[in-house]
N, C-alpha and C positions, 0 to 999 in steps of 0.2 A: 680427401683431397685428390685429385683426380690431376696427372702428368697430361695435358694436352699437347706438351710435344711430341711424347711419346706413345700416345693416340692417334693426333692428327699427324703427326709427319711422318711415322714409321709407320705403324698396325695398318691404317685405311689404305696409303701408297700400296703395300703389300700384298692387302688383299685383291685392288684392282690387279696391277702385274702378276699374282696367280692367275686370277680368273680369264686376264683377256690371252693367257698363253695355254693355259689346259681349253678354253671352248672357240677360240680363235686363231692359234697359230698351230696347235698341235696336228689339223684333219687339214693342213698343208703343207707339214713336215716331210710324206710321204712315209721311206724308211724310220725314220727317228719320230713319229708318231707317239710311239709308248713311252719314251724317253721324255722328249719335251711335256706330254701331259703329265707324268711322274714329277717332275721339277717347278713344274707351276702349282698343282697341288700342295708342293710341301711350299712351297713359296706362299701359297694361301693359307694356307695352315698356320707357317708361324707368322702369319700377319693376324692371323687369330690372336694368337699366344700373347704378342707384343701387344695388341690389340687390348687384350684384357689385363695386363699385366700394369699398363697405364692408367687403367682405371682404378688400381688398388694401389700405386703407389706413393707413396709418401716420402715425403724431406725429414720427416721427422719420426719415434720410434713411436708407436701406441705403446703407450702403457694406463691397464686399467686399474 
């Protein structure tokens, strides 16, 4: 049973706003270059996390 809010509204958001701030705003940072790509990364990353974490969630307990 798969949380699509917690797929669609959190993980995918996530990973776009990593992505478009480590390869789009970060090489116009200037100084703050390594910072802001460092923060979009982990911002992509847990939109991984959240990302997958929707897929395996459930309302109710497995039991086999």
């Amino acid at each position: 049973m798969v949380s699509k809010s917690i797929t669609l509204g959190v993980g995918i958001p996530m990973i776009i706003v990593g992505v478009l701030m480590a390869w789009l705003w970060s090489p116009l940072a200037g100084e703050l270059q390594n910072q802001v790509e460092l923060i979009g990364s982990t911002i992509g990353i847990l939109g991984v996390v959240f990302f997958i974490s929707g897929l395996f969630y459930t309302k109710e307990p497995v039991m086999h």
